[in-house]
VEXDO-300908 format. One record per residue (C-alpha): residue in three letters; chain; x, y, z. Coordinates in pm, whole numbers, plus 50000, padded with zeros to 5 digits. Layout:
N
{site ALA,A,{X,Y,Z}};
...
This chain:
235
{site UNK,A,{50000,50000,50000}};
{site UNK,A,{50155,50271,49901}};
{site UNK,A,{50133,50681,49852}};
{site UNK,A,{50114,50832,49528}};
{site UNK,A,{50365,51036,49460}};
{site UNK,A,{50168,51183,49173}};
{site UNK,A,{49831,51209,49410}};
{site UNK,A,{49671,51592,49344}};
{site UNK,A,{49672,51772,49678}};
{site UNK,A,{49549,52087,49745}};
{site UNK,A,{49500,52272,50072}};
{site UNK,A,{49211,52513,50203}};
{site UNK,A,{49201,52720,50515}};
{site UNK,A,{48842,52695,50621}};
{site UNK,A,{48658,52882,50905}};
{site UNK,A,{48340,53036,50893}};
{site UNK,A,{48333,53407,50713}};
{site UNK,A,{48205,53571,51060}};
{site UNK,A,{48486,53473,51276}};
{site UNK,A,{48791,53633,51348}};
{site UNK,A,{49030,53331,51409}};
{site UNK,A,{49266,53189,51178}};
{site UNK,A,{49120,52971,50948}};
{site UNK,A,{49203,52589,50977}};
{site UNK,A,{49414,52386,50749}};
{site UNK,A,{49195,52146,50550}};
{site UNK,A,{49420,51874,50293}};
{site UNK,A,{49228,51723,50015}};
{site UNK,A,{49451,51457,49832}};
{site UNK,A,{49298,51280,49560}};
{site UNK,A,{49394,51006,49360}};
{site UNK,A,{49604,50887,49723}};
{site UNK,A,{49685,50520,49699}};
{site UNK,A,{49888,50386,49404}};
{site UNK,A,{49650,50067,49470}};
{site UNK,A,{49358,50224,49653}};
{site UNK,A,{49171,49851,49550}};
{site UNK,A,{49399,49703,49751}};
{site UNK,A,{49316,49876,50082}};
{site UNK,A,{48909,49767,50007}};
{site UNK,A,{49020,49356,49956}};
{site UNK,A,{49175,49415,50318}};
{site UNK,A,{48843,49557,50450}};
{site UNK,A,{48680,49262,50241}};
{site UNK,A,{48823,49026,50473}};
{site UNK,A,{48850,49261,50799}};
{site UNK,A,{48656,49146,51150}};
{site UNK,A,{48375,49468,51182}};
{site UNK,A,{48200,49466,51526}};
{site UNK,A,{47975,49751,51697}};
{site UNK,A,{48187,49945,52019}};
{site UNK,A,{47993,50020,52307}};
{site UNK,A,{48157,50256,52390}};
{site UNK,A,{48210,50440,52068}};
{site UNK,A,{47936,50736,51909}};
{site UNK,A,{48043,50596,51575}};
{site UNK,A,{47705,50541,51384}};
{site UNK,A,{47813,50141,51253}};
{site UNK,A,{48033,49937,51241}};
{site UNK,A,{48450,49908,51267}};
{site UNK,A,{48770,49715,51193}};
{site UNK,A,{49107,49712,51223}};
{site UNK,A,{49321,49882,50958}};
{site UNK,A,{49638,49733,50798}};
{site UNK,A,{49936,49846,50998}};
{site UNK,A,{50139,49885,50677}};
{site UNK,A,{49845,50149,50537}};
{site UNK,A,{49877,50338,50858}};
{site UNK,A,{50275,50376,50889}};
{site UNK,A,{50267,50466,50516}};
{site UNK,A,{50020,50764,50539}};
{site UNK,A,{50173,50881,50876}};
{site UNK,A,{50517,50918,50678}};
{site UNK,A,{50360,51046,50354}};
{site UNK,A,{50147,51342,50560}};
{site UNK,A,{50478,51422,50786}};
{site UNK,A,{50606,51649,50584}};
{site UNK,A,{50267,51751,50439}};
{site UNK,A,{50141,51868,50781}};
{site UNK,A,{50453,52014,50893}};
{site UNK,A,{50381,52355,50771}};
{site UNK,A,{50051,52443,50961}};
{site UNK,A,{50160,52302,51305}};
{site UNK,A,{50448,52259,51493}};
{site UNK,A,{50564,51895,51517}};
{site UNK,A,{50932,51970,51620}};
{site UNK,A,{51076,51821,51298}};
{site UNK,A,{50914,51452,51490}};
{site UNK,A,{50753,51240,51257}};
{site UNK,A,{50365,51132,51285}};
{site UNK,A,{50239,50845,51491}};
{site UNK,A,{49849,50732,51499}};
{site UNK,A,{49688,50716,51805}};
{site UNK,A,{49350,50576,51592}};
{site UNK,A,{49289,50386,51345}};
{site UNK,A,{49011,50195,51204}};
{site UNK,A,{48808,50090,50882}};
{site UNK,A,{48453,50238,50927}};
{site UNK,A,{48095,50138,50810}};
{site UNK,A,{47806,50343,50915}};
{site UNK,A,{47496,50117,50958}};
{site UNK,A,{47303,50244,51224}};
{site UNK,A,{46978,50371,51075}};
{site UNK,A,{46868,50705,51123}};
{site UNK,A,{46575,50630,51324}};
{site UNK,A,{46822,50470,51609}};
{site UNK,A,{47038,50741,51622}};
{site UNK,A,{47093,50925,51982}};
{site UNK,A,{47095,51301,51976}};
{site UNK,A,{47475,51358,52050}};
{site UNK,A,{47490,51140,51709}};
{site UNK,A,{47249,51403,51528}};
{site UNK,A,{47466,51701,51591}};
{site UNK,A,{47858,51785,51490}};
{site UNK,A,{48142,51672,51652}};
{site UNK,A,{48490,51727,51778}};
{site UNK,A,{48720,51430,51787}};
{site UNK,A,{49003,51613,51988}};
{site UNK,A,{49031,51934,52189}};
{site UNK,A,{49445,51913,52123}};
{site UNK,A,{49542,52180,51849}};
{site UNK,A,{49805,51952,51711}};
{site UNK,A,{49615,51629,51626}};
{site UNK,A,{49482,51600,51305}};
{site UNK,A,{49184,51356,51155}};
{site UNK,A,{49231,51179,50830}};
{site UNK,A,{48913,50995,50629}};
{site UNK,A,{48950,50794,50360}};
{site UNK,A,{48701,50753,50102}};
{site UNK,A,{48722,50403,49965}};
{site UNK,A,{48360,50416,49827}};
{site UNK,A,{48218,50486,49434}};
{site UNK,A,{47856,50614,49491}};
{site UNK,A,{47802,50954,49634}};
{site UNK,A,{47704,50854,50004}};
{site UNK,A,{47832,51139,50175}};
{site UNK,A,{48111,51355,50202}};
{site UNK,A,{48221,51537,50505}};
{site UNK,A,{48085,51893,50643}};
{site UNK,A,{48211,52157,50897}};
{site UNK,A,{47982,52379,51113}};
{site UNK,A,{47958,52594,51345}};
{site UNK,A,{47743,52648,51663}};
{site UNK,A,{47521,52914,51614}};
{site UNK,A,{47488,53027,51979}};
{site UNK,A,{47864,53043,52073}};
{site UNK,A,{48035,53075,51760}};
{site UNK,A,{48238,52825,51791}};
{site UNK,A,{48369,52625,51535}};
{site UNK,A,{48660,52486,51694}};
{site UNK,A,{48685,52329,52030}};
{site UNK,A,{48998,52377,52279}};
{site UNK,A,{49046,52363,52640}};
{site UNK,A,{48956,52686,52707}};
{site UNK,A,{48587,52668,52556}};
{site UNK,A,{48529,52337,52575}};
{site UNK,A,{48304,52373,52885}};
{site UNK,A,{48076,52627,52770}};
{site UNK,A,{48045,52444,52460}};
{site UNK,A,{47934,52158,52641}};
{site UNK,A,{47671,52357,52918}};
{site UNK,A,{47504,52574,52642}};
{site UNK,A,{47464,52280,52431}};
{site UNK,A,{47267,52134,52751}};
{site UNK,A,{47106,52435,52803}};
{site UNK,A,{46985,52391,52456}};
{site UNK,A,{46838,52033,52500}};
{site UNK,A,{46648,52111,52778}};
{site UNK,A,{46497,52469,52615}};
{site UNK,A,{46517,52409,52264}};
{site UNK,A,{46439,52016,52238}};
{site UNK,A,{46679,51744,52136}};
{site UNK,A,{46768,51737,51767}};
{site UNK,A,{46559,51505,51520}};
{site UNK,A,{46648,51131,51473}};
{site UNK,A,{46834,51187,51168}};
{site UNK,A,{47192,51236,50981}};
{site UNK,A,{47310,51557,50924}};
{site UNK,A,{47276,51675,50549}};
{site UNK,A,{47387,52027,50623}};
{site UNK,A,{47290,52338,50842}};
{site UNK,A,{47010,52275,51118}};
{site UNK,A,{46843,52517,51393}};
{site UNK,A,{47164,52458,51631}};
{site UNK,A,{47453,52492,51339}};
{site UNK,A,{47599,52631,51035}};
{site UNK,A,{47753,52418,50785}};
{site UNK,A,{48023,52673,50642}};
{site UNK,A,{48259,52419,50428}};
{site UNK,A,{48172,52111,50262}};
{site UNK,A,{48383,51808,50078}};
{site UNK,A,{48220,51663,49839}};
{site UNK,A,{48354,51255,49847}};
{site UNK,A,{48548,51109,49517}};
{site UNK,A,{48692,50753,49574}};
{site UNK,A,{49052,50748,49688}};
{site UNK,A,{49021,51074,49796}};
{site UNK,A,{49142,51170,50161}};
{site UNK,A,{49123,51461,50379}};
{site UNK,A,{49295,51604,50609}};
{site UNK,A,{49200,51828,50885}};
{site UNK,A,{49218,51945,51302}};
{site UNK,A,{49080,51720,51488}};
{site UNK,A,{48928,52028,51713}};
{site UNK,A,{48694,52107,51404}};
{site UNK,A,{48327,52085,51450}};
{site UNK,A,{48209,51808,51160}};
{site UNK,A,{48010,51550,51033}};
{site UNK,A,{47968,51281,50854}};
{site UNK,A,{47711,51378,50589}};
{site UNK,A,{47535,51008,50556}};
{site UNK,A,{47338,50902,50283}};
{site UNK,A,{47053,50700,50495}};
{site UNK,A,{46879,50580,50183}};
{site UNK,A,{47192,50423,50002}};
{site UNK,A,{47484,50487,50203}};
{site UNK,A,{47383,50203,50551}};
{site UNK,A,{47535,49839,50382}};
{site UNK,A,{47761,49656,50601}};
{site UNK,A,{47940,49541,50310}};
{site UNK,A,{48220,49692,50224}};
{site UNK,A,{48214,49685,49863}};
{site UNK,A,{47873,49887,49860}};
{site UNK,A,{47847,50059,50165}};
{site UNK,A,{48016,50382,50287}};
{site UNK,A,{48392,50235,50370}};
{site UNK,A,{48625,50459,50513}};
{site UNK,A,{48949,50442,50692}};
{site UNK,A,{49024,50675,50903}};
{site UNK,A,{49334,50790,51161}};
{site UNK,A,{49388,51019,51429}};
{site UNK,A,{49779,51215,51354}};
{site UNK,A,{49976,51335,51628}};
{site UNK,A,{50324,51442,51638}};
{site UNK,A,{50546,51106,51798}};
């Protein structure tokens, strides 16, 4: 499994247009894997299984260890620019081939609203699209009442209590996958998904997963919507 050295990358800095932070590096490499076929025959024969203890909307598996050490090295220098790793080279703290599954109607309502994966301003997210229909890209928000679009230690807990205070004066979101901007957020950047195309972005960013529930829910992964996906830190 290896990187393209030809692969087309281009980088955005997204933010919304009403904030006055720095806008966030966002990596879109397509055409990644020299054999991006290769990577689905390994989920083909991959072990999936529900975590308890996971939001993740499906199902997961392991991810070949060779894929992982290969895109840590490839995005080294990549990422190396927009934060500073100390000249150290990437390690994964996450990895997995996903599968969402869950239908829509199941969903909880922390699984019907955008996320954060990390409040660290240094780790980054990678997803993989290893999938040929259109069954959802990826979309980035942010929360109407605070204005936040990026979560750190410092507003991490107000993020959290005014998204209670919300719940309990607003009413819980509907059972349903996010398909763009609702009553609580504001979808401000969008990636539209292309197979073996990756992106790249902080894992403090408020996203989604922008699910297709009518085509996009197989558990196989030759027709569902496969992904792999890492969390990058410096190591």
């Amino acid at each position: 499994m290896q990187f393209n050295p030809s692969a087309r990358i281009s980088v955005h800095f997204i933010g919304p247009e009403n904030t006055a932070d720095a806008k966030a590096p966002l990596l879109i490499i397509d055409d990644c894997l020299l054999m991006p076929h290769a990577l689905v025959e390994a989920a083909k024969t991959a072990q999936f299984s529900n975590n308890d203890g996971d939001f993740y909307p499906g199902i997961r598996a392991p991810l070949p260890p060779q894929y992982c050490h290969t895109m840590a090295q490839a995005l080294t220098p990549l990422l190396a620019p927009y934060r500073d790793f100390n000249s150290a080279s990437l390690d994964y703290s996450f990895s997995a081939f996903s599968l969402t599954t869950q239908a829509s109607q199941t969903l909880k309502p922390i699984q019907c609203i955008p996320h954060y994966d990390d409040t660290h301003t240094s780790k980054f997210a990678l997803v993989h699209y290893l999938f040929q229909q259109d069954l959802g890209g990826t979309g980035f928000f942010q929360h109407k009442k605070t204005g936040y679009w990026q979560i750190n230690p410092q507003n991490q807990n107000h993020y959290m209590k005014t998204l209670g205070t919300q719940a309990t004066t607003e009413g819980l979101p509907e059972a349903a996958y996010i398909q763009g901007s609702t009553p609580l957020f504001e979808e401000y950047f969008r990636v539209t998904p292309m197979f073996n195309r990756a992106i790249v972005y902080p894992c403090n960013l408020l996203h989604s997963g922008l699910i297709n529930a009518q085509t996009g829910l197989s558990p196989t992964p030759t027709e569902g919507r496969l992904t792999a996906n890492l969390a990058l830190q410096a190591g």
